[in-house]
Kinemage of the C-alpha trace (Angstrom):
@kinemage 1
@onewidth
@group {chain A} dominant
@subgroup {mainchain}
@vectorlist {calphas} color= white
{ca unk a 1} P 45.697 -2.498 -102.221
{ca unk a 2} L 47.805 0.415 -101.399
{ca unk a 3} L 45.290 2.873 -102.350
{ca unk a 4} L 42.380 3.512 -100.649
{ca unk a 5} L 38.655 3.441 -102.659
{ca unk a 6} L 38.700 7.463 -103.006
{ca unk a 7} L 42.538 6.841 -104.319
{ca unk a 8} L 44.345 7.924 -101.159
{ca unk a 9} L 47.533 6.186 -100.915
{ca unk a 10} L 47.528 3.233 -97.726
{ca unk a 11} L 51.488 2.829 -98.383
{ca unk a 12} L 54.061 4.568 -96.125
{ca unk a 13} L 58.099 4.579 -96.146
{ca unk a 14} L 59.993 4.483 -92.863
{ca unk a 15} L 63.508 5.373 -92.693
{ca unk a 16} L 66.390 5.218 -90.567
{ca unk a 17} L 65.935 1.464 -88.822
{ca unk a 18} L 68.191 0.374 -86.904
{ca unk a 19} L 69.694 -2.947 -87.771
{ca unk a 20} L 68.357 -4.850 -85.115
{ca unk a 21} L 64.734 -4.431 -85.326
{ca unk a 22} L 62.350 -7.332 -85.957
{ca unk a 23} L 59.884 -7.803 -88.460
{ca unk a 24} L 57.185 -8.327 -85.142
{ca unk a 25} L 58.392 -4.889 -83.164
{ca unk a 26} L 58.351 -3.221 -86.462
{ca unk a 27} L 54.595 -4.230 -87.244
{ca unk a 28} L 53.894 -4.034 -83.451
{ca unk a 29} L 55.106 -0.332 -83.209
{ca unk a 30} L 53.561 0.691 -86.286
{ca unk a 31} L 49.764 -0.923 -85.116
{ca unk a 32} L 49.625 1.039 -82.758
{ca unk a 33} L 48.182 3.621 -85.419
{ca unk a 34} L 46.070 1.572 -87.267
{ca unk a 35} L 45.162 -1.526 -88.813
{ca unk a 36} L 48.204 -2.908 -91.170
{ca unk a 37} L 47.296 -5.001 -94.192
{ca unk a 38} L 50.907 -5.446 -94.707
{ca unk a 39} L 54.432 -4.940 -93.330
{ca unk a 40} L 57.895 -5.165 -94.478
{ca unk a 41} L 61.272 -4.740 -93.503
{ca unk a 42} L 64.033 -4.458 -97.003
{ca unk a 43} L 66.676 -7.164 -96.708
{ca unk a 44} L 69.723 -6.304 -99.008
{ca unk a 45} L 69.464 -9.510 -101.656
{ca unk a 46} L 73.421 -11.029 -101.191
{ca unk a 47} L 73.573 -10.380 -97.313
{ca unk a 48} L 70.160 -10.632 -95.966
{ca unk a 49} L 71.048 -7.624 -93.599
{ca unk a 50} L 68.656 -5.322 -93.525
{ca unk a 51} L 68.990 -2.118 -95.132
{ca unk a 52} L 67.298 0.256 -92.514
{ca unk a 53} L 63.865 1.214 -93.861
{ca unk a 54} L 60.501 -0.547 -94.586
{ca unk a 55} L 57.074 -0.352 -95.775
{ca unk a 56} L 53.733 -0.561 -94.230
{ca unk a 57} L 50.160 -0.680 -95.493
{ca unk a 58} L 46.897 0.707 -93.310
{ca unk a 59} L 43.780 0.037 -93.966
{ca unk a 60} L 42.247 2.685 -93.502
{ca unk a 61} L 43.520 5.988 -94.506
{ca unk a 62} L 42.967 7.827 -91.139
{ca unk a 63} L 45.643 5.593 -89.744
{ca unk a 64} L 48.132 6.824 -92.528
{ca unk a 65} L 47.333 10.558 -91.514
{ca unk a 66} L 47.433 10.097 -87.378
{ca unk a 67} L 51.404 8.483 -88.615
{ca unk a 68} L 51.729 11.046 -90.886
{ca unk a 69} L 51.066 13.703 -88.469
{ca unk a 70} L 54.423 13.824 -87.309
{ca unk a 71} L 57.470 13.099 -89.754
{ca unk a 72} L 60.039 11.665 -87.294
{ca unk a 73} L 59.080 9.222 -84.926
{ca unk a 74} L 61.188 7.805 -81.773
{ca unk a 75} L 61.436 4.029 -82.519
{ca unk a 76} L 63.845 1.335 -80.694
{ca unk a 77} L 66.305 3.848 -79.661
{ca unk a 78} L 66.106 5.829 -82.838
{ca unk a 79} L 64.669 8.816 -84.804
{ca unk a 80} L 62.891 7.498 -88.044
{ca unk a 81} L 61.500 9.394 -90.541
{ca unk a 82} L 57.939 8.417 -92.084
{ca unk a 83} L 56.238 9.120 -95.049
{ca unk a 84} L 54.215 8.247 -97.796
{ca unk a 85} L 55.892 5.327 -100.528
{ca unk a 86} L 55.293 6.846 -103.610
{ca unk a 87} L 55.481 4.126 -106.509
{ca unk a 88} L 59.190 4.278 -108.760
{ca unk a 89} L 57.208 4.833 -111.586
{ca unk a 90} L 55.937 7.997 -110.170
{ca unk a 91} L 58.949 9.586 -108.584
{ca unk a 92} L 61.172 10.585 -111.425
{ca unk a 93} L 64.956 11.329 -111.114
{ca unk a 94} L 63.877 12.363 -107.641
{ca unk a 95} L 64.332 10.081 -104.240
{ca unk a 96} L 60.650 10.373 -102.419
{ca unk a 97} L 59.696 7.741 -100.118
{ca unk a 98} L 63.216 6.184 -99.982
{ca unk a 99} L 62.421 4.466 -103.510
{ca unk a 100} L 63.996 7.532 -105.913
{ca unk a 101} L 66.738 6.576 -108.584
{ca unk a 102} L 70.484 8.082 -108.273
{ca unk a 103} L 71.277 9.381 -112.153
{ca unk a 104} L 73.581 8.070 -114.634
{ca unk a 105} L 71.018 6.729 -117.105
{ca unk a 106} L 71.914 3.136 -116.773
């Protein structure tokens, strides 16, 4: 679940990967806050390059806020920004979380 039992959200975005880090140092660096139910790396469908951000689920919400406490973080080299993944449903004509849509009405 990506929500917690008093509805906090468990889901964060993280930004700005670079393109060679591994699914393992990825989950590994982001542990070290928490427990992770889940973690992903996006893959761009055609290529299977990855497209520089990711997702992770705590579980436990006091993981999300010690992350959360700072929104850049310095990761294999690189300044990434986290935050929480608000659902595309719920992030209208807006880009939160990395997951926003760009216009056009198509």
């Amino acid at each position: 679940p990506i929500y917690d039992e008093n509805g906090a959200c468990l889901k964060c975005f993280a930004g700005g990967l670079g393109h060679d880090v591994t699914e393992a140092s990825f989950r590994a660096f982001f542990e070290n806050f928490g427990r992770l139910t889940d973690s992903v790396i996006m893959h761009d469908h055609l290529t299977r390059r990855p497209r520089g951000f990711g997702f992770v689920t705590f579980a436990e919400r006091r993981s999300v806020d010690a992350l959360l406490s700072k929104q850049y973080h310095d990761f294999h080299g690189r300044r990434i920004e986290v935050k929480l993944a608000i659902p595309r449903e719920e992030c209208k004509g807006g880009s939160v979380g990395g997951r926003g849509t760009r216009g056009g009405g198509r």
